[in-house]
C-alpha positions as a printed Julia matrix, in Angstrom:
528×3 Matrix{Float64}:
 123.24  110.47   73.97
 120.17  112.62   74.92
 117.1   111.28   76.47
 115.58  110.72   73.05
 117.82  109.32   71.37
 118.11  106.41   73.4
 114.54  106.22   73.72
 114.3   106.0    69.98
 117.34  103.54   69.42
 115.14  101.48   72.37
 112.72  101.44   70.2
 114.31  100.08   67.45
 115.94   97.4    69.31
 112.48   96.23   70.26
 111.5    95.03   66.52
 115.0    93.89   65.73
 114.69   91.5    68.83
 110.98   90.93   68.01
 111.94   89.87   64.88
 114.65   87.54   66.04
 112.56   86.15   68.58
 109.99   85.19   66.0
 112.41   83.67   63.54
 114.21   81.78   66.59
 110.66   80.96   67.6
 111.3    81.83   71.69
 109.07   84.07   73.21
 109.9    87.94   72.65
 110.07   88.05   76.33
 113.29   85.96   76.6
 114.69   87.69   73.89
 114.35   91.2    74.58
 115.67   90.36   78.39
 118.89   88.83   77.22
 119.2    91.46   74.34
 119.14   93.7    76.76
 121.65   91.75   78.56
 123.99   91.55   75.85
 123.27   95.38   75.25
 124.29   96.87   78.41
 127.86   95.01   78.43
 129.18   96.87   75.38
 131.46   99.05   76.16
 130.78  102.45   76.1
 127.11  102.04   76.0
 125.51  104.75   78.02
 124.05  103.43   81.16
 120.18  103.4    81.4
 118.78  103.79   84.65
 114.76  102.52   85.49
 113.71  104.92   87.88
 111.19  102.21   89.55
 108.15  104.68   90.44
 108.15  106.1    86.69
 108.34  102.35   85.54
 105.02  101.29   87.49
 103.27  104.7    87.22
 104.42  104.1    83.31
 103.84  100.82   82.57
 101.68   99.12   84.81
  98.24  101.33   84.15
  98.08  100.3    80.32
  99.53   97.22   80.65
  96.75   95.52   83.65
  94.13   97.71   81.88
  94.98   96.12   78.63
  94.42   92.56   79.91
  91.72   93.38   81.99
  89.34   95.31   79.19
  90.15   91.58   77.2
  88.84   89.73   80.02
  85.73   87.55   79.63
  83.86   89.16   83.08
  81.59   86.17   82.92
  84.3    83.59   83.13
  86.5    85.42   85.31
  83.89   85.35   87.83
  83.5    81.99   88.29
  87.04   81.21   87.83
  87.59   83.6    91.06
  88.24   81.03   93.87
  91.07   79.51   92.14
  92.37   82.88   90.95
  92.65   83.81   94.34
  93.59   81.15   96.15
  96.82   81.67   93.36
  96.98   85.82   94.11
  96.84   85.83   97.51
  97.39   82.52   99.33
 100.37   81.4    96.29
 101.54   85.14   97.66
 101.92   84.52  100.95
 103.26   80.99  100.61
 105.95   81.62   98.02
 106.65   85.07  100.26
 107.3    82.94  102.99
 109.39   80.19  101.71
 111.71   82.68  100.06
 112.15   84.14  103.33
 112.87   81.23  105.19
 115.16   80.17  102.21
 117.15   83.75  101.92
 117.51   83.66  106.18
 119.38   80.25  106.14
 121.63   81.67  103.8
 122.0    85.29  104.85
 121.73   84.37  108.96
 122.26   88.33  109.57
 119.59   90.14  107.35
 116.52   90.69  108.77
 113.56   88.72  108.75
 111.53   91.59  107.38
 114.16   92.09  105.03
 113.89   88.42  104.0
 109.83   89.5   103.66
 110.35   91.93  101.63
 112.7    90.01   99.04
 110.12   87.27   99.1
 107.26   89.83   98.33
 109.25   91.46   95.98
 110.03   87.69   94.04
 106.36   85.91   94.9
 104.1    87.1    91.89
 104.32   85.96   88.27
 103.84   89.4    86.26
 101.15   90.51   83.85
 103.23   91.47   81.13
 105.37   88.22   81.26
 102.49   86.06   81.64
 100.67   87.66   78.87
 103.27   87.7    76.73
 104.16   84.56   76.5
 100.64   82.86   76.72
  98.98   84.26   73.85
 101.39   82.2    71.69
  99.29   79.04   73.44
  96.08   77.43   72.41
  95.47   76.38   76.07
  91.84   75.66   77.19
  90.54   79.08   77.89
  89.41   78.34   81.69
  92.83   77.35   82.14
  94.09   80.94   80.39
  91.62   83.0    82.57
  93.04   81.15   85.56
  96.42   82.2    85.02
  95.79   86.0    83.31
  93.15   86.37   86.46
  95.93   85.4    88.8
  98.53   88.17   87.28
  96.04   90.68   87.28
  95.65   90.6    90.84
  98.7    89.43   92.78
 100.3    92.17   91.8
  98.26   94.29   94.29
  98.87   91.39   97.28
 102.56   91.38   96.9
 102.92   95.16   96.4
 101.14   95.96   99.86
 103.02   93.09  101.29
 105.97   94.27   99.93
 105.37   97.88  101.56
 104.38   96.69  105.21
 108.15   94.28  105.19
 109.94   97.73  104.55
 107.79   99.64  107.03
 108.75   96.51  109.57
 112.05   96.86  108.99
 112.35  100.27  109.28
 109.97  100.51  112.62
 111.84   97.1   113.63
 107.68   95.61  113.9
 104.45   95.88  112.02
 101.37   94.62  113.51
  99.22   91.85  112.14
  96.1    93.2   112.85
  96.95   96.56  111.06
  98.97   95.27  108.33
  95.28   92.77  107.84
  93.08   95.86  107.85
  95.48   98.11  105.59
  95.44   95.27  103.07
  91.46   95.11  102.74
  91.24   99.03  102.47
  93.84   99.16  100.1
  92.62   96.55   97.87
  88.74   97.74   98.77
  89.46  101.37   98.02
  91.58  100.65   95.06
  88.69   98.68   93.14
  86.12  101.21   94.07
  88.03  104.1    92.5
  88.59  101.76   89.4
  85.21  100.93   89.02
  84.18  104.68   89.54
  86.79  105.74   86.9
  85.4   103.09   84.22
  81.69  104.02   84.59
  82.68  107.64   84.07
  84.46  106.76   80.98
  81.9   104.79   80.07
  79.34  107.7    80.9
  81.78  109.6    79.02
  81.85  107.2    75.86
  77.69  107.8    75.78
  78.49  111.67   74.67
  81.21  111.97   73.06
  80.63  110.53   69.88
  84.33  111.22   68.69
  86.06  107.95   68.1
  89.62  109.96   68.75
  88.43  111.29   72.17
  86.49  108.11   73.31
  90.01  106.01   72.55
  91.62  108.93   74.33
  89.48  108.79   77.55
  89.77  104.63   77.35
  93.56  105.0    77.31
  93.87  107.63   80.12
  91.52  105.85   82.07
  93.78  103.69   83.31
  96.71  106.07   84.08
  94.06  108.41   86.13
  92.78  105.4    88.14
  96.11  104.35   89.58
  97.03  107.39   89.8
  94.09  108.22   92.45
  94.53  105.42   93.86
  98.32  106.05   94.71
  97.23  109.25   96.11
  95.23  108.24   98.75
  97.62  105.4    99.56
  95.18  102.64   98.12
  95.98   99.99   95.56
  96.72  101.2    91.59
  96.94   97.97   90.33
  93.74   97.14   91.78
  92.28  100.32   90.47
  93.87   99.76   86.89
  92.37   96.09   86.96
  88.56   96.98   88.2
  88.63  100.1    85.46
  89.73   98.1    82.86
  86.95   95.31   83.56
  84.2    98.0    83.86
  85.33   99.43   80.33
  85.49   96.03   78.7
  82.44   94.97   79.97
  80.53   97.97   78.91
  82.39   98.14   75.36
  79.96   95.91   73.35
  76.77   98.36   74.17
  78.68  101.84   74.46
  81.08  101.88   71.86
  80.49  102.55   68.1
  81.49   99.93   65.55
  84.5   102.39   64.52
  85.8   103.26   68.27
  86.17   99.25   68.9
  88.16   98.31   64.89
  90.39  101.61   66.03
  91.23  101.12   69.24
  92.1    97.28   68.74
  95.04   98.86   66.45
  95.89  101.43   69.31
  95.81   99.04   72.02
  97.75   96.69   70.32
 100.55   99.05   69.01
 100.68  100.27   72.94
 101.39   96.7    74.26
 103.34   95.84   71.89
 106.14   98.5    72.46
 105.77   99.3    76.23
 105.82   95.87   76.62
 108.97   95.24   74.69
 110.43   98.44   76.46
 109.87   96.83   79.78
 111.26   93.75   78.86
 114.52   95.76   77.31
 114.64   97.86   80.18
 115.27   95.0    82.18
 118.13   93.68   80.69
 119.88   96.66   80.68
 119.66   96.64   84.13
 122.62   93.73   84.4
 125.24   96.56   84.66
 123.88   98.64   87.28
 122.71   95.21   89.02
 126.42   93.93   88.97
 128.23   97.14   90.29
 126.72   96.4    93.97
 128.01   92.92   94.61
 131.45   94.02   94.82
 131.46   92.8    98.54
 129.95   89.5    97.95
 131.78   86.5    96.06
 130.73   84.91   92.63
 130.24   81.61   94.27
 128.04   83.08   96.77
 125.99   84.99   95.03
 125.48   81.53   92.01
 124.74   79.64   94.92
 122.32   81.9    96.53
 120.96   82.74   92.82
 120.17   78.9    92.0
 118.58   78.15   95.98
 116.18   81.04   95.6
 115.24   80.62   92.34
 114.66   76.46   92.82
 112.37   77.77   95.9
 110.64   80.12   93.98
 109.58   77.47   91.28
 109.0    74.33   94.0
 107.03   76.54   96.42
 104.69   77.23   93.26
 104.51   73.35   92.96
 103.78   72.97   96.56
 101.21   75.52   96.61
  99.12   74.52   93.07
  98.66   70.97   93.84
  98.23   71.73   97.88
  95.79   74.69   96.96
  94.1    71.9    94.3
  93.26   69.4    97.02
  91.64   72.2    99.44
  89.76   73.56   96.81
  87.91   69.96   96.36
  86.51   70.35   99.97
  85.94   74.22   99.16
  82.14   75.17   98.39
  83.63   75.86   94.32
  85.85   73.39   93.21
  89.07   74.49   91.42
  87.79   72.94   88.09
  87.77   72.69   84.23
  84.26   72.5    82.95
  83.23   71.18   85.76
  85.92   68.51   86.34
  88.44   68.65   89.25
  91.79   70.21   87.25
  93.47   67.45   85.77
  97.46   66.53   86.98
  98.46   68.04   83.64
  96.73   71.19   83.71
  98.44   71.61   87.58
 101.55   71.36   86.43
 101.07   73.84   83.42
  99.98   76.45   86.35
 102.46   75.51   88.01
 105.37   75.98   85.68
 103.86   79.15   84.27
 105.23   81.48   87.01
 107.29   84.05   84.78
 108.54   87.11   86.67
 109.33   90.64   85.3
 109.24   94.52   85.54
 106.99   94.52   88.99
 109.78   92.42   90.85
 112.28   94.45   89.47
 110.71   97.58   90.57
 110.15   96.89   93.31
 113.5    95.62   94.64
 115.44   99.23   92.47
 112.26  101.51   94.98
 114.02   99.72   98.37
 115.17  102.93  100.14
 118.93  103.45   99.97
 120.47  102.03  103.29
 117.96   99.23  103.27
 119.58   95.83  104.83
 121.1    93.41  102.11
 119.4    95.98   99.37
 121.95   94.96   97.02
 121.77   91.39   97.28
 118.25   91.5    97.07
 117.99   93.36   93.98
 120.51   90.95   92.46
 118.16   87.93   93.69
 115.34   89.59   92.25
 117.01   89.52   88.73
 118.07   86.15   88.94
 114.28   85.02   89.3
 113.38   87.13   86.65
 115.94   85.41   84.11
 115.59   82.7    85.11
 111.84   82.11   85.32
 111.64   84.19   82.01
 114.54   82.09   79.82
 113.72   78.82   81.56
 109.92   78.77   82.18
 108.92   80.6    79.7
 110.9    78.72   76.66
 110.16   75.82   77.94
 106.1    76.37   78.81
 105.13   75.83   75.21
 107.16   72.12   74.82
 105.19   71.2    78.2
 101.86   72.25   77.15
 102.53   70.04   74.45
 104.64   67.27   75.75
 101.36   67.04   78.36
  99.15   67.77   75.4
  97.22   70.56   77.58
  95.06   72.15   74.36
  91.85   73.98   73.99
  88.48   73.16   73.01
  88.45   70.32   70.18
  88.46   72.04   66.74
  85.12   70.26   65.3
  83.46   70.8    68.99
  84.79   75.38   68.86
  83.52   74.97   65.02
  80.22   73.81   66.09
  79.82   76.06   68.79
  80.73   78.86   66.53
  78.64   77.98   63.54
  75.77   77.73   66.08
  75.91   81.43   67.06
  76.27   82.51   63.16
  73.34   80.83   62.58
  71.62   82.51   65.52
  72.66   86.11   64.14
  72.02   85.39   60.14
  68.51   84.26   61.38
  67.87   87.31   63.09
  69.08   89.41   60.76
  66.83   87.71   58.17
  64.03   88.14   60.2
  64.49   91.89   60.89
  64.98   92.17   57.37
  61.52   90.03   56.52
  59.42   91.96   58.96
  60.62   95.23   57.82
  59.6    93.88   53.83
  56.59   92.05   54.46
  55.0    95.68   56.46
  56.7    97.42   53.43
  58.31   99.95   54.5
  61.69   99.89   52.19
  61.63  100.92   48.76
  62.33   98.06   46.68
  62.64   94.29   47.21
  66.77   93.42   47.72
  67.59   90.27   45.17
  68.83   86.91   46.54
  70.67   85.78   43.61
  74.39   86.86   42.83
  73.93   87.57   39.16
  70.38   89.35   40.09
  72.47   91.31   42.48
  74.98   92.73   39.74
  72.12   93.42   37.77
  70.52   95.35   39.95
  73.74   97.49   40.91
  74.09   97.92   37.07
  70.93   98.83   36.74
  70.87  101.33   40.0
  73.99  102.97   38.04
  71.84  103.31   34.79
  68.51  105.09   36.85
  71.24  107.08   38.9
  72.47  109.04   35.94
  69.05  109.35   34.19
  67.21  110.29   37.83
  69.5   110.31   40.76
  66.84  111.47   43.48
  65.03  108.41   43.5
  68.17  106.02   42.8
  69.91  107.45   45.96
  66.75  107.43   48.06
  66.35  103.71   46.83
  70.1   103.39   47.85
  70.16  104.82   50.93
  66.54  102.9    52.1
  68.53   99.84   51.13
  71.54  100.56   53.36
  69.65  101.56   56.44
  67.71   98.38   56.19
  71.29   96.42   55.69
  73.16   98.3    59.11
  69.43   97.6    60.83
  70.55   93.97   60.14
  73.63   93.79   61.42
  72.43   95.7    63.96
  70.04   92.67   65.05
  72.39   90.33   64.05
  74.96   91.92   66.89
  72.19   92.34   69.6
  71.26   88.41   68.83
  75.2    87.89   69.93
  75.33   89.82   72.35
  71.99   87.99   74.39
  74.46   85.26   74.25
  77.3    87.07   75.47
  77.71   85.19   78.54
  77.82   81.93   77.4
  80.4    82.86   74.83
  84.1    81.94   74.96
  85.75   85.74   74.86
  87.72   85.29   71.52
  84.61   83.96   69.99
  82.61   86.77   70.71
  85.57   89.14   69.89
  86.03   87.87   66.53
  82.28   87.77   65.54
  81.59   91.42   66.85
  84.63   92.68   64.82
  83.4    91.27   61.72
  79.77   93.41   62.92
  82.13   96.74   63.13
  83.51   96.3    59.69
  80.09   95.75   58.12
  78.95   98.4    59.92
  81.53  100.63   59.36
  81.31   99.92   55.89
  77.68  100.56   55.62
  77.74  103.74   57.69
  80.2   105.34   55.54
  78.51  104.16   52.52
  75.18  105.59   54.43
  76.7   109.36   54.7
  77.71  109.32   51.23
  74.55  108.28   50.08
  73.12  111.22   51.91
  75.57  113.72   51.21
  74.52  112.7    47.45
  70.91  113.54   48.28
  71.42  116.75   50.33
């Protein structure tokens, strides 16, 4: 089969297992992995092979963008001790205890070989985490926690990952350096992020071509980690601080039409590279099972089930260890303000879902590499089973532990609060501008007044249509200088706003808006 052919039959398989998934009601996740799985044991299937460079350069960029340009800035940045003390220190301590774990059993390999599995297994992934928590209604602290936590640890384990192989190829690393490498890398890798979103926002400013401002948004992320690979700095990092600059500069730069388009394109792109990923790594089980020919079944079970229990305890450990520090920590690791209840720990804790970055990772090893083949068969074991155990099970404890978001009466409150806000100023943008009177015509309140008036508009527009269009078009302008208010009202209040909240108003903005803009041109087509 030729290169496109597969890629299209891939693609197929994707919404066949999306649709099982849905009907079985597991998350996609789990059943595009074991699809996959199932897949790549037929006989005569042709073997796929996920060249691990292509598959980060490929599918990491969009992917951490993605989240990132959804991410409420506000509430990430107060969420950022625990975040980190979950993206670096959960790093190091799962790294670590995977290492120790793997050298008990394997007495021969390496300890920086051992380093390098546990790099390779320590962070929960993006992609996993994000696909299988948007099925949740979890308190959205709790959710910015966890997504923060993906977006970054990536970038920890990644450099970790890199200094273990340099160790064990040099047979010893320093500290010191590997310390300083880290903080450039991480450093430079934000700073070219940041530099690439404020040029696409810059960008965005002039364009004024919804196409091309979706295309920049969409290559921005690809270009950032792309210069950051380059000069040896962190991608994901770069990918992350890009996407956070464009989402946070969104709500001022981009038109009404750019932001309903590109929610389409953005969600069509995560939905299939993310099922491709997920695919992908099922069909790895063949290639993954032709290297253990030297090792036993037995062995490699019992070696399977020790390093996967370590991988989930040590995230245990660390979460409810991490929780106590944090209390004598200038921010507390909190929930509005309360130290993070026992039940919320233990949904962090169990929410540590591995996927294409571990697998990468352990397929990029250089050939030759001590116990590579063991470790890349380790490194799919804690992706299945984190994926088909954690991540089927994370929605029955979430609700066995009854770990939900914001009451419903409280989040309808809050919301009809803000509507209020905006209706009142667009009222009053709309009063100002009648009481100085500068529109033609006074707009009716009533319904049946209103279909009179449209009725009648029809009647003057075929006896006079000059001044019926000019009434028309005075009438729209006033209208989109409404909404208009009405979004800037919103967006004063932006940081106080729960993220979906705000997303959800401001859409309903771009479709009035939209609407009124097109209805605007044709009004003025009409004239000219």
């Amino acid at each position: 089969m030729s290169p496109v052919e597969i890629l299209v039959g891939l693609a197929a398989a994707c919404v066949a297992l999306a649709l099982v998934a849905r009907h079985a009601k597991v998350p996609s996740a789990v059943a595009l992995v074991l699809g996959g799985m199932v897949v790549a044991l037929i006989p005569g299937m042709p073997q796929v092979d996920l060249d691990p460079h292509i598959a980060l350069a490929l599918f990491l960029p969009p992917l951490l963008q993605a989240s990132a340009y959804r991410t409420d800035w506000e509430a990430f940045r107060l969420a950022l001790q625990p975040i980190l003390l979950l993206a670096l220190g959960a790093v190091l301590f799962t790294t670590a205890a995977i290492a120790v774990t793997v050298r008990m059993l394997n007495p021969d390999l390496p300890w920086a070989a051992a380093v390098a599995l546990g790099a390779i297994v320590a962070p929960p992934d993006a992609v996993a985490a994000t696909a299988v928590l948007k099925t949740m209604r979890l308190p959205r602290r709790l959710v910015t926690i966890l997504e923060g936590e993906s977006l970054l640890n990536d970038a920890s384990s990644l450099i970790l990952y890199r200094f273990a192989v340099a160790a064990t190829a040099a047979g010893s690393v320093s500290f010191a350096d590997a310390g300083g490498a880290f903080v450039l890398s991480s450093a430079g890798g934000a700073v070219i992020g940041y530099a690439v979103g404020r040029l696409v926002i810059f960008a965005a400013r002039t364009l004024d071509d919804t196409l091309l401002e979706i295309a920049a948004i969409v290559l921005a992320g690809f270009a950032s980690y792309i210069a950051a690979e380059l000069f040896h700095l962190s991608g994901v990092l770069a990918a992350v601080a890009c996407g956070l600059v464009i989402g946070r500069g969104q709500h001022e730069v981009l038109s009404a039409r750019t932001r309903v388009e590109s929610t389409a394109v953005w969600n069509f792109l995560e939905f299939m590279l993310t099922s491709l990923v997920f695919i992908l790594i099922g069909l790895q089980l063949r290639d993954v099972l032709e290297r253990l020919g030297a090792y036993s079944i037995l062995d490699l079970v019992l070696q399977g089930l020790a390093m996967s229990a370590t991988l989930i305890l040590s995230r245990f450990a660390w979460v409810f260890a991490s929780s106590g520090l944090s209390q004598v920590l200038p921010r507390r690791f909190h929930l509005d303000g309360a130290v993070l209840p026992i039940s919320h720990l233990v949904v962090v804790s169990w929410a540590g879902m591995r996927g294409v970055v571990s697998l990468a990772a352990s397929l990029a090893l250089p050939v030759g590499f001590p116990g590579r083949d063991l470790i890349i068969f380790l490194a799919f074991c804690a992706i299945l089973v984190t994926l088909v155990l954690q991540g089927t099970t994370l929605g029955w404890v979430i609700t066995r532990l009854r770990v939900v978001a914001v009451a419903e009466e409280d989040a309808a409150k809050w919301e009809a609060s803000v509507r209020r806000s905006a209706a009142e100023a667009a009222l009053a943008l709309v009063e100002r501008r009648l009481f100085h009177g500068r529109v033609l015509g006074m707009p009716d309140q009533d319904m049946l007044r209103e279909f009179r008036r449209r009725a009648a508009d029809a009647r003057q527009l075929e006896a006079g249509p000059e001044l019926a269009m000019r009434r028309r078009a005075a009438k729209l302008r006033l209208e989109l200088e409404a909404v208009q208010a009405a979004r800037r009202s919103v967006l004063d209040q932006a940081h106080t706003l729960d993220i979906e909240l705000l997303q959800a108003i401001e859409e309903e903005f771009d479709f009035e808006e939209g609407r009124l803009h097109r209805s605007l041109g044709e009004a003025e087509h009409a004239r000219g």
